[in-house]
KEKE-3310 file (N, C-alpha, C; in steps of 0.2 Angstrom, whole numbers, plus 5000, padded with zeros to 4 digits):
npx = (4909:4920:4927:4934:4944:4955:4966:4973:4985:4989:4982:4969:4958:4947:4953:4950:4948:4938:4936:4934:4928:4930:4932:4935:4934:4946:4948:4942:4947:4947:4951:4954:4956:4960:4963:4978:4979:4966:4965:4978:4986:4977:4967:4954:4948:4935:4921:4908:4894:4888:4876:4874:4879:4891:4909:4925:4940:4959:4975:4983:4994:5002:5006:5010:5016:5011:4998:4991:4985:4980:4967:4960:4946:4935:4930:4916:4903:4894:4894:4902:4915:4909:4918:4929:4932:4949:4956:4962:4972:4983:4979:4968:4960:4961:4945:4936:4923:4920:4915:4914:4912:4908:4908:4903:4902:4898:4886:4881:4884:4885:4883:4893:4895:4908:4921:4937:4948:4963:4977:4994:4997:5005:5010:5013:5029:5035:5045:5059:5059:5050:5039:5023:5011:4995:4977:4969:4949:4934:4923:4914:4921:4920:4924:4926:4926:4936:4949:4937:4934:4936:4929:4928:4917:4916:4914:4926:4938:4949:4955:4959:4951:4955:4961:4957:4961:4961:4954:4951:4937:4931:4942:4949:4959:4966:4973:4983:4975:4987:4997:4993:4992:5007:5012:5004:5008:5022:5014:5006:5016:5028:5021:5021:5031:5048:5058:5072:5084:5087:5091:5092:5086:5078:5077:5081:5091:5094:5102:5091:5088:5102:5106:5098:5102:5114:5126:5140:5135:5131:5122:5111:5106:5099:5104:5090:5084:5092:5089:5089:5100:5101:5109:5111:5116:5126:5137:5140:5133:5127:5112:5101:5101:5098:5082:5074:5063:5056:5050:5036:5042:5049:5066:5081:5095:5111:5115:5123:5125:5119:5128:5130:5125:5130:5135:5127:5123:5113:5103:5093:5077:5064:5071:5077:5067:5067:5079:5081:5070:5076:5084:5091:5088:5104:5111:5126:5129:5135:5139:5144:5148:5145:5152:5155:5162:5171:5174:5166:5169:5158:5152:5138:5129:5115:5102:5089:5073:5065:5050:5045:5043:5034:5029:5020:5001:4991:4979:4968:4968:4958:4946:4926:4918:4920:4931:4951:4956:4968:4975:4984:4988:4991:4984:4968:4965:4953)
npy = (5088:5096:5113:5126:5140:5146:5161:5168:5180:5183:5183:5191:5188:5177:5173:5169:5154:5137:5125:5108:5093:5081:5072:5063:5061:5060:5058:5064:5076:5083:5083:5080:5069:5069:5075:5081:5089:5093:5103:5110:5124:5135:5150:5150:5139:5128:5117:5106:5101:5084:5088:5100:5111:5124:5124:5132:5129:5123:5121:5108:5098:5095:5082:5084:5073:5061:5063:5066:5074:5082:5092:5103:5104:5117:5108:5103:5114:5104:5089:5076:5075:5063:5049:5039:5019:5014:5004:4990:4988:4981:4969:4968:4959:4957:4957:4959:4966:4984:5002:5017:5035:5051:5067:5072:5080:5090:5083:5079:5066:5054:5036:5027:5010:4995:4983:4979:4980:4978:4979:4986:4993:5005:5019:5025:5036:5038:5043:5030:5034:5038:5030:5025:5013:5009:5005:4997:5001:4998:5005:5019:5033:5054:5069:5078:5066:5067:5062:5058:5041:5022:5013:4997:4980:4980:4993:4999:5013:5008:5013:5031:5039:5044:5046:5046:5036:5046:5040:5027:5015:5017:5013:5018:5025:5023:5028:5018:5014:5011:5017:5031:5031:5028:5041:5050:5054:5062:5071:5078:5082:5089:5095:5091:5076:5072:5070:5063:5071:5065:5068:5063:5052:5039:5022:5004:4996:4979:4964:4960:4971:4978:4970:4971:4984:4982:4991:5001:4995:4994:4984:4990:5006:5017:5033:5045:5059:5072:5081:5099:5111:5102:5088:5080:5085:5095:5085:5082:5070:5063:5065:5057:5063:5057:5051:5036:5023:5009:4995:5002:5006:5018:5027:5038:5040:5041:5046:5044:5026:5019:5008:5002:5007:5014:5005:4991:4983:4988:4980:4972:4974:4972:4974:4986:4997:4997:4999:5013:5020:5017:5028:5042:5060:5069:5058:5047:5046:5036:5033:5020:5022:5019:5027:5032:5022:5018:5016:5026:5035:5043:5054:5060:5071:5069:5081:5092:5085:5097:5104:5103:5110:5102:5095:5102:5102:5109:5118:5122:5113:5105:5106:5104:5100:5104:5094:5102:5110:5110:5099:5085:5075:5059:5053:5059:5068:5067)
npz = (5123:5116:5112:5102:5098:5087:5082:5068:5065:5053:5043:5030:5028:5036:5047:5058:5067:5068:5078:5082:5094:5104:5121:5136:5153:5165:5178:5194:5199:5185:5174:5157:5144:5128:5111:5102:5094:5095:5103:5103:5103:5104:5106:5117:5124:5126:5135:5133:5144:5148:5153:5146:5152:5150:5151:5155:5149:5149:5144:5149:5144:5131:5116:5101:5091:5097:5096:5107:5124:5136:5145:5157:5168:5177:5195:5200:5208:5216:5221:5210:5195:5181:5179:5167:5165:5163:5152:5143:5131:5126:5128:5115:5100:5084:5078:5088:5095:5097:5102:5098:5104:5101:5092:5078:5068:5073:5081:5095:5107:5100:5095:5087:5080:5079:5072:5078:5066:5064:5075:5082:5069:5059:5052:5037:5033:5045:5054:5065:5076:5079:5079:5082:5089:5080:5081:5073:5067:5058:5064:5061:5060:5061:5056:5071:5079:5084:5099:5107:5114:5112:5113:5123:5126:5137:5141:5144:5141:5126:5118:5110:5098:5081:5069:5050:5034:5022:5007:5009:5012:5029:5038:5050:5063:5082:5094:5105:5122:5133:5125:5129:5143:5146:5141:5151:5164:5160:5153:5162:5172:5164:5154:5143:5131:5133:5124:5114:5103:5091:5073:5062:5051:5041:5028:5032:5024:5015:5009:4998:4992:4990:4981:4970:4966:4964:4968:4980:4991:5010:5022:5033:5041:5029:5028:5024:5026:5034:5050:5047:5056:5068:5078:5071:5061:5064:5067:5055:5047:5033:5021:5009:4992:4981:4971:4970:4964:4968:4964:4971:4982:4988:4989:4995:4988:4992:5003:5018:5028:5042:5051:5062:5080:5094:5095:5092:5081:5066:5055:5059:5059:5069:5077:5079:5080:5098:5099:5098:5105:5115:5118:5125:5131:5133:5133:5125:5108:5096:5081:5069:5052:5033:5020:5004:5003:5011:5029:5042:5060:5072:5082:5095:5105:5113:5113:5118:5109:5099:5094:5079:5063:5055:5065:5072:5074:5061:5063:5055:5045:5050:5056:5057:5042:5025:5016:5018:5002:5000:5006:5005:5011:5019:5028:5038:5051:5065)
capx = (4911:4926:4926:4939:4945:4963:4965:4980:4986:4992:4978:4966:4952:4946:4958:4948:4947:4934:4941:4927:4933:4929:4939:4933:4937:4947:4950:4938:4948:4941:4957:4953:4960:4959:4970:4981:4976:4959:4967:4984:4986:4970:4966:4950:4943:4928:4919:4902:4896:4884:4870:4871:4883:4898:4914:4931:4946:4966:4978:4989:5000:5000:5011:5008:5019:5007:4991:4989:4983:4977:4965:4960:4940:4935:4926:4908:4903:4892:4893:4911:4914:4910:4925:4928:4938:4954:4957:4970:4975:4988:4973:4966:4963:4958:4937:4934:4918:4921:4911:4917:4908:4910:4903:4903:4901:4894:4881:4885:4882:4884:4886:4896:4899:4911:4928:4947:4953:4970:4984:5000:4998:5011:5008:5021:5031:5036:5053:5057:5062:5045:5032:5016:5008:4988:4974:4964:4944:4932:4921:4913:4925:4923:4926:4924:4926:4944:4948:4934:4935:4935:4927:4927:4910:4915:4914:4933:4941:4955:4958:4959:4952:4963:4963:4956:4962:4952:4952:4947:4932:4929:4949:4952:4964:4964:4978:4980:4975:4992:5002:4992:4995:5016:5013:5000:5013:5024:5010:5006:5024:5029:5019:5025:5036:5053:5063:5079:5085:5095:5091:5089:5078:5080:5073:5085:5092:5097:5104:5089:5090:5110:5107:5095:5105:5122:5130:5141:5131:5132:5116:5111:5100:5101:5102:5089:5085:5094:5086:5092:5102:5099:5115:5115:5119:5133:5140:5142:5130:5123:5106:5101:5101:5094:5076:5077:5058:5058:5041:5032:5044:5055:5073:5084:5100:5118:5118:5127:5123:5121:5130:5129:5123:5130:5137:5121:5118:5106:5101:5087:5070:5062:5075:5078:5062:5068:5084:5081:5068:5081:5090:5088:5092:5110:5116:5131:5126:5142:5139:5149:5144:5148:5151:5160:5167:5174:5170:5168:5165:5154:5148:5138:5126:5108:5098:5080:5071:5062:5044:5047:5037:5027:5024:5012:4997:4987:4971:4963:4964:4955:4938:4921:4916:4923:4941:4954:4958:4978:4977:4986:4990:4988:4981:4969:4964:4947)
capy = (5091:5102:5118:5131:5143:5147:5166:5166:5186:5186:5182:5198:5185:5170:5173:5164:5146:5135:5119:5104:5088:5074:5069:5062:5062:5050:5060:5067:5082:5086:5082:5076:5069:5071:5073:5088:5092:5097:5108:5114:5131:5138:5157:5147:5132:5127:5110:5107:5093:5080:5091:5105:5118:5128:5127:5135:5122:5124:5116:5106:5096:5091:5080:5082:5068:5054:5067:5065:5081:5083:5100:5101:5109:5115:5103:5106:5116:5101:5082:5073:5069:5056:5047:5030:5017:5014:4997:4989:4989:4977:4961:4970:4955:4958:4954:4960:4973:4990:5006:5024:5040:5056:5074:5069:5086:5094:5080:5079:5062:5052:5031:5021:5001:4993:4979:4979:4977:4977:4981:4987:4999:5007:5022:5026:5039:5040:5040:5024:5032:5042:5026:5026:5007:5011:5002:4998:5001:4999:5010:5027:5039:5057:5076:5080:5061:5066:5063:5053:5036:5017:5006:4987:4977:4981:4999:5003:5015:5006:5020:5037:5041:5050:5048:5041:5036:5047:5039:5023:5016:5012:5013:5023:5023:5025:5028:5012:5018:5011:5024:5038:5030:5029:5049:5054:5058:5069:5077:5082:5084:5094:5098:5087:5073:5075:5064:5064:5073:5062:5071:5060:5046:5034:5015:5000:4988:4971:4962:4962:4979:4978:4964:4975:4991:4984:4997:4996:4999:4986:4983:4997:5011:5020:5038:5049:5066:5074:5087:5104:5113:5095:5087:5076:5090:5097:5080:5081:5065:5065:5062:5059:5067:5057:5048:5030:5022:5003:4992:5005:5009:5025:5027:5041:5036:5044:5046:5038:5023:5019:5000:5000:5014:5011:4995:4988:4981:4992:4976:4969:4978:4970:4976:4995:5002:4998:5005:5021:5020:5016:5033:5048:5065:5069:5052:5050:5042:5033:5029:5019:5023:5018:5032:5033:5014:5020:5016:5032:5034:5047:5053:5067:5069:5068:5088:5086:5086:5103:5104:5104:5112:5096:5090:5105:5102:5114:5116:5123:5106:5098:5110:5100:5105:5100:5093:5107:5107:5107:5093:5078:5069:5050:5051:5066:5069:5068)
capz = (5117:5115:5107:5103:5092:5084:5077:5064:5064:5047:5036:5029:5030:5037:5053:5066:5063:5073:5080:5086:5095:5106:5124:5142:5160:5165:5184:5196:5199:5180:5170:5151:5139:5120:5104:5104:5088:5094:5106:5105:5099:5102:5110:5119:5124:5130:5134:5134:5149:5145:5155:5143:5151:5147:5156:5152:5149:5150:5141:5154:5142:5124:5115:5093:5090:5098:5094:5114:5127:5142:5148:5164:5167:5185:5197:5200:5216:5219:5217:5205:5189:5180:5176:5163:5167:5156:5149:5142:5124:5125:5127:5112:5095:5078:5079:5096:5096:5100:5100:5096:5106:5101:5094:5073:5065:5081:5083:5100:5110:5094:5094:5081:5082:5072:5075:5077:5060:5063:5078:5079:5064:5060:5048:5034:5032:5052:5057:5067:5083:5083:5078:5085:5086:5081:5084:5067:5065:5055:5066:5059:5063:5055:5061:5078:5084:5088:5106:5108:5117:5108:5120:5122:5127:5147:5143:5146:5136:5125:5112:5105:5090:5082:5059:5045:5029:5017:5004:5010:5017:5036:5039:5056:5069:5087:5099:5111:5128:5135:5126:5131:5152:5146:5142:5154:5168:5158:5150:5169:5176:5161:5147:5134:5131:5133:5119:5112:5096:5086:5070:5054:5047:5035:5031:5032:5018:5016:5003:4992:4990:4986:4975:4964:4963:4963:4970:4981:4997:5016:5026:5039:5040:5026:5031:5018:5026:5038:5050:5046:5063:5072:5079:5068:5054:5065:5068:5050:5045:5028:5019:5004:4985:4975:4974:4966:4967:4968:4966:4974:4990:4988:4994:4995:4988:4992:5009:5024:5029:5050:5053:5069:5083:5101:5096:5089:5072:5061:5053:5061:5060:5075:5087:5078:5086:5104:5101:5095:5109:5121:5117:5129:5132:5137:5131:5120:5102:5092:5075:5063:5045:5029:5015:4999:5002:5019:5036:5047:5067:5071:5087:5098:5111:5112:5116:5118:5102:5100:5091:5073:5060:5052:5074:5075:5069:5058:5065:5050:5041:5055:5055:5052:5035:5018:5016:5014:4995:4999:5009:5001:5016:5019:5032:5041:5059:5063)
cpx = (4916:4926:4931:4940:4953:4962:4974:4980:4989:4989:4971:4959:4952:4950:4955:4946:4945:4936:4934:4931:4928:4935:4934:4938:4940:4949:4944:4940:4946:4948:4951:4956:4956:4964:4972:4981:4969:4961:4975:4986:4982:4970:4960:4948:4939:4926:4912:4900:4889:4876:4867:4876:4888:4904:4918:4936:4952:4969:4982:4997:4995:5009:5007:5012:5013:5000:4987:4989:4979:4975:4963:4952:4941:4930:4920:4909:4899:4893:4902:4908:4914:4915:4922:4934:4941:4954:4963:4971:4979:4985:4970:4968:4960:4951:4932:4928:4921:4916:4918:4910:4911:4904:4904:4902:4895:4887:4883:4880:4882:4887:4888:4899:4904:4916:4934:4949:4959:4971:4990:5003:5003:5011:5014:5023:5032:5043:5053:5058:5056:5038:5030:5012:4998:4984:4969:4955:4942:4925:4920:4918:4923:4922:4922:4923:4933:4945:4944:4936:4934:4933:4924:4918:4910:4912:4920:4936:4948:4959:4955:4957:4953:4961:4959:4962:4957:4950:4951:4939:4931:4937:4950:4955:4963:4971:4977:4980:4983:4996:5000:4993:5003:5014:5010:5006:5019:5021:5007:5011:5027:5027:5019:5030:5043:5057:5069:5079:5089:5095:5091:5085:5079:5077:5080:5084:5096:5100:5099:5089:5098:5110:5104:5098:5111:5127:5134:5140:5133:5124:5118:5106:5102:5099:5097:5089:5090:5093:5090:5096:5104:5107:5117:5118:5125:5138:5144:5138:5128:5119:5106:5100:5099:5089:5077:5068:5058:5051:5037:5034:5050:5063:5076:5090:5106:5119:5121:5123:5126:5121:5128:5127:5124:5136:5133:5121:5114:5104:5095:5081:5067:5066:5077:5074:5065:5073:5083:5074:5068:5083:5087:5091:5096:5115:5119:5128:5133:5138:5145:5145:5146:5147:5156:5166:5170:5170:5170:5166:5164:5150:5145:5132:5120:5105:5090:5078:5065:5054:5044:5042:5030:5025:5018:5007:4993:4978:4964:4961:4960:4946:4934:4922:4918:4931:4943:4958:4965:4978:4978:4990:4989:4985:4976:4965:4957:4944)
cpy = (5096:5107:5121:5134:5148:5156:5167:5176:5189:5186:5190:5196:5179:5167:5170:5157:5140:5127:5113:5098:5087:5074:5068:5062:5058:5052:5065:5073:5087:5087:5080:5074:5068:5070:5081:5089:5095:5103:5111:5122:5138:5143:5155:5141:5130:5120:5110:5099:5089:5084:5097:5112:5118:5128:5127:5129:5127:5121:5114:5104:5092:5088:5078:5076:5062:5057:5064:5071:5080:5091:5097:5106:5110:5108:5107:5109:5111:5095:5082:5074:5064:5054:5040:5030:5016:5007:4993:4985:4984:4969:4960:4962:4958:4953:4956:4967:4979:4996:5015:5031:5045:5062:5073:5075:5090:5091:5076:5069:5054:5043:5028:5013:4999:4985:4983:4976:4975:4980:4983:4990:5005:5012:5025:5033:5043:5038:5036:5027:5037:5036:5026:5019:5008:5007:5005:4997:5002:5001:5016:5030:5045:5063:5077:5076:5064:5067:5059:5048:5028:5015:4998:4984:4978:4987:5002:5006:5008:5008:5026:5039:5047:5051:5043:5040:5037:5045:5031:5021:5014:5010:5019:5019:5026:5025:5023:5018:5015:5017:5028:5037:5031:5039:5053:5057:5061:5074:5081:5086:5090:5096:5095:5082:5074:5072:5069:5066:5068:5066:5069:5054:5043:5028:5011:4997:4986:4972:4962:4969:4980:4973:4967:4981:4989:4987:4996:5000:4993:4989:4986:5000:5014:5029:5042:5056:5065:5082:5094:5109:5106:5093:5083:5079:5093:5092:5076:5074:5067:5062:5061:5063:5064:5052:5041:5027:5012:4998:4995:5008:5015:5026:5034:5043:5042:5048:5041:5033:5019:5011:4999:5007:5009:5004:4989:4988:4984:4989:4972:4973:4975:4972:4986:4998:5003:5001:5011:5021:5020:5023:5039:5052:5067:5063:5053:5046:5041:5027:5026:5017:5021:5023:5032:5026:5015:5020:5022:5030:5039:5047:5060:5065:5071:5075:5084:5090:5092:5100:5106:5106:5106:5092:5095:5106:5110:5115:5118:5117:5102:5101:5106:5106:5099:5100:5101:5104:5105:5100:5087:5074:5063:5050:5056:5065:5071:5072)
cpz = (5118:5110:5107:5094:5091:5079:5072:5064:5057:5041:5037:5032:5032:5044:5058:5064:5070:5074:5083:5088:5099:5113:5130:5148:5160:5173:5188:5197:5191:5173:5164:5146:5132:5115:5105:5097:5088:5098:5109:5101:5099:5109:5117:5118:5130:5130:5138:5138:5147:5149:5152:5145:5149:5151:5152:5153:5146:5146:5146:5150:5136:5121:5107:5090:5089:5097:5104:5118:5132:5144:5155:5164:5175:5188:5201:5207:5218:5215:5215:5199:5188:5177:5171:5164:5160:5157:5149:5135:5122:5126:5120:5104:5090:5078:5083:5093:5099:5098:5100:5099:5104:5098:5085:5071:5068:5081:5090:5102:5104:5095:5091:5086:5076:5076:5075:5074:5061:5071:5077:5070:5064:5053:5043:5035:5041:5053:5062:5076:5084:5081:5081:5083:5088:5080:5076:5068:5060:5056:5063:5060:5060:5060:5067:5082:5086:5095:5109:5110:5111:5114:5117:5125:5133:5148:5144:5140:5132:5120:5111:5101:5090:5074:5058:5039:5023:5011:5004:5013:5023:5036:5045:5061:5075:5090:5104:5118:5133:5132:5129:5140:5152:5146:5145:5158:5167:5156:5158:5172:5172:5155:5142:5137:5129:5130:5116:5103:5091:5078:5062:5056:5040:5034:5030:5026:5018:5009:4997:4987:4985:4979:4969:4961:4961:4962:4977:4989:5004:5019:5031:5039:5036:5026:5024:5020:5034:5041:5052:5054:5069:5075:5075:5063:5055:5067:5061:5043:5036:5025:5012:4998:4980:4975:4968:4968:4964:4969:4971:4979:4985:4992:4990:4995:4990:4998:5014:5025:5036:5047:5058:5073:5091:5101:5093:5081:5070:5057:5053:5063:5065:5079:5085:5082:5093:5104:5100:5101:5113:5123:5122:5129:5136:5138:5124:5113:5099:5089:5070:5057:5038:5023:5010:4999:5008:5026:5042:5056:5067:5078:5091:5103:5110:5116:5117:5112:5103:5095:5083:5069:5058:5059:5075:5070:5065:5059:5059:5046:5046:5058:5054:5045:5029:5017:5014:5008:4995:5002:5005:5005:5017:5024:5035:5047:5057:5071)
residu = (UNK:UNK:UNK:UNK:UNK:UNK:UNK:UNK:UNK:UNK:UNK:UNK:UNK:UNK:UNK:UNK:UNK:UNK:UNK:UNK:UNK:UNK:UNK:UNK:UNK:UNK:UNK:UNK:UNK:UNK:UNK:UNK:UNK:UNK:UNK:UNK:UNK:UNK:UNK:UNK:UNK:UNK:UNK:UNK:UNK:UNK:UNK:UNK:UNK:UNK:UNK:UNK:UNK:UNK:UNK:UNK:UNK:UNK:UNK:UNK:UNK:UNK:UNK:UNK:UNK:UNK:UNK:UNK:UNK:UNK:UNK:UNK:UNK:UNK:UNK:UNK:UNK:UNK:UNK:UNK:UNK:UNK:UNK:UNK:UNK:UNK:UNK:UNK:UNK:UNK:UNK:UNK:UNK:UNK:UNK:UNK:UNK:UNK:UNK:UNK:UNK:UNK:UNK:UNK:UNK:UNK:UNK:UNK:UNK:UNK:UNK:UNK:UNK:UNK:UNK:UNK:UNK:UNK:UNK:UNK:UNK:UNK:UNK:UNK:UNK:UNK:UNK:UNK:UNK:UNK:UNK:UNK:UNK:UNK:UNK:UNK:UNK:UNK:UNK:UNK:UNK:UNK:UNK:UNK:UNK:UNK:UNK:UNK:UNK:UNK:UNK:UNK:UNK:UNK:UNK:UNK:UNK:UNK:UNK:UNK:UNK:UNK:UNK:UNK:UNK:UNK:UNK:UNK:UNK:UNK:UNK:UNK:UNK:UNK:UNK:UNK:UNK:UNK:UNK:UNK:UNK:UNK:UNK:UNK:UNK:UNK:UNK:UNK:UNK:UNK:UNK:UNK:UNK:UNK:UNK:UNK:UNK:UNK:UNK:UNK:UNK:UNK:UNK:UNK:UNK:UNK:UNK:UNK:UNK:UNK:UNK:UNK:UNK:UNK:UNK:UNK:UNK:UNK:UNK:UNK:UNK:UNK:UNK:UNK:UNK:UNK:UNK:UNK:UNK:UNK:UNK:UNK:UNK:UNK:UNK:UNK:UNK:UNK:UNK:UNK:UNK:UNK:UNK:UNK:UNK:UNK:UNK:UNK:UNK:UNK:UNK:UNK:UNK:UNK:UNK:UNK:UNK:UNK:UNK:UNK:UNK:UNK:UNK:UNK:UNK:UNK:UNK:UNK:UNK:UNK:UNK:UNK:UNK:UNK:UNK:UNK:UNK:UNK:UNK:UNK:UNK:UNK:UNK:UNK:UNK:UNK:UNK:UNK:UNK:UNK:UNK:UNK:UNK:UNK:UNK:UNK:UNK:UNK:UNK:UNK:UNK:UNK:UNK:UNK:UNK:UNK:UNK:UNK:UNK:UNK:UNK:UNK:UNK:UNK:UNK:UNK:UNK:UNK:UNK:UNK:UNK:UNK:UNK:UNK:UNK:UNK:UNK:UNK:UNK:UNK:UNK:UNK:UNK:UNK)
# end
């Protein structure tokens, strides 16, 4: 069990804010990993072992993006830890048994069974060069499982739990355990993952789309925000102004629209991910955009992308107890 606690300075009351979470070994030097929402931020942390004591815990590296975190505890004066082996996420089918271990509203030791509803989830309102493919249960999950392990019928970890959807039933997700092995070795190396800023976000459209607006737009990514100071702002890019909603999906009309990036087509959703995945810090980005009936080129170089207000999580909404009344998220950290 993982505990800690976050004091916010600026509030008159209610400034110390109690954090519960879920994470295991996965190194006998005493590494752990978790979700960096149970532990980034926080003045203390502590982790309780399955025999009942108290040891003090570090933060090594955390990465809020993937909701991934590595602490570090000391290792015993006598005896190892016990480790569990990782798995592999990438064998993973819709149907397969899994169990979920964690600390459930500080009921520590806690079993849930469930299936793998789904793979390759992919949660809205994520910009595409930061998706995250999650791993669907219909598993228990609820406060204080976060961090916590998914395990297959071997026993190998092969996910994260990480969110619900709360207003469903039996709808959680887990981080596959391959991502977290791509970002375990920077989260040791250096704290955190080091990505590129490119600095907008937008969805793509086709001819459907044109065909319904008749306006007179080309297929591409169509840019809606653009982040404020970003390079993409000083490169002069622009987002949109105004909201248009479309059988249910939203777009955010009278911005640029990316044709191509690099050379590439922004045409084909199956290959967008990797590009924008491709892109690294210190490389050069050269867009050609379509604005105002004109073709522009447009180009600048890639910084590393900082920690932006909506990457860090808020630990108050992730407290056992009862939802926080603001929250009107789609998704929330468990």
């Amino acid at each position: 069990m993982i505990t800690g606690q976050s004091i916010n300075p600026y509030r008159l009351q209610g400034r110390v804010t109690r954090v519960l979470g879920s994470g295991f070994i996965i190194d006998s030097n005493g590494l752990v990993l978790t979700n960096a929402h149970v532990v980034y931020g926080l003045q203390s942390l502590t982790v309780t072992m399955d025999d009942g004591s108290i040891v003090a815990a570090k933060l090594v590296g955390a990465d809020p993006i993937f909701d991934l975190a590595v602490i570090q505890i000391p290792k015993p004066r006598t005896g190892t830890l016990p480790t569990i082996k990782l798995g592999d996420s990438d064998r993973l089918r819709p149907g397969e048994e899994v169990i979920a271990i964690g600390n459930p509203l500080g009921l520590d030791q806690t079993v849930t069974r469930g299936i793998i509803s789904g793979i390759n989830r992919i949660l809205p309102e994520t910009p595409l060069s930061l998706t995250e493919p999650l791993i669907q249960t219909d598993t228990a999950i609820n406060p204080g499982n976060s961090g916590g392990p998914l395990l297959n019928r071997c026993g190998e970890v092969i996910g994260i739990n990480t969110a619900v959807v709360p207003e469903a039933q039996s709808i959680g997700f887990s981080v596959p355990i391959n991502v977290a092995k791509t970002v375990l070795p920077a989260l040791l190396k250096d704290g955190r993952v080091i990505r590129p800023w490119i600095g907008f976000h937008g969805q793509l459209i086709g001819p459907e789309v044109r065909k319904l607006l008749q306006l007179p737009l080309v297929d591409g990514l169509l840019v809606e925000v653009v982040e404020p100071g970003s390079p993409a702002d000083k490169a002069g890019i622009r987002g949109g102004v105004m909201e248009l909603s479309i059988g249910g999906s939203s777009f955010l009309l009278g911005g640029d629209i990316v044709v191509s990036l690099n050379g590439a087509p922004m045409n084909e959703p199956e290959k967008l991910t990797g590009i924008m995945r491709g892109l690294k810090v210190g490389s050069r980005l050269k867009l050609k955009v379509f604005r105002d009936g004109k073709y522009l080129e447009l180009e600048y170089s890639l910084p590393e992308r900082p920690l932006l207000p909506g990457d860090i999580p808020d630990v108050g909404s992730f407290a056992p107890g009862p939802p926080d009344s603001k929250s009107d998220i789609a998704r929330r950290r468990r």
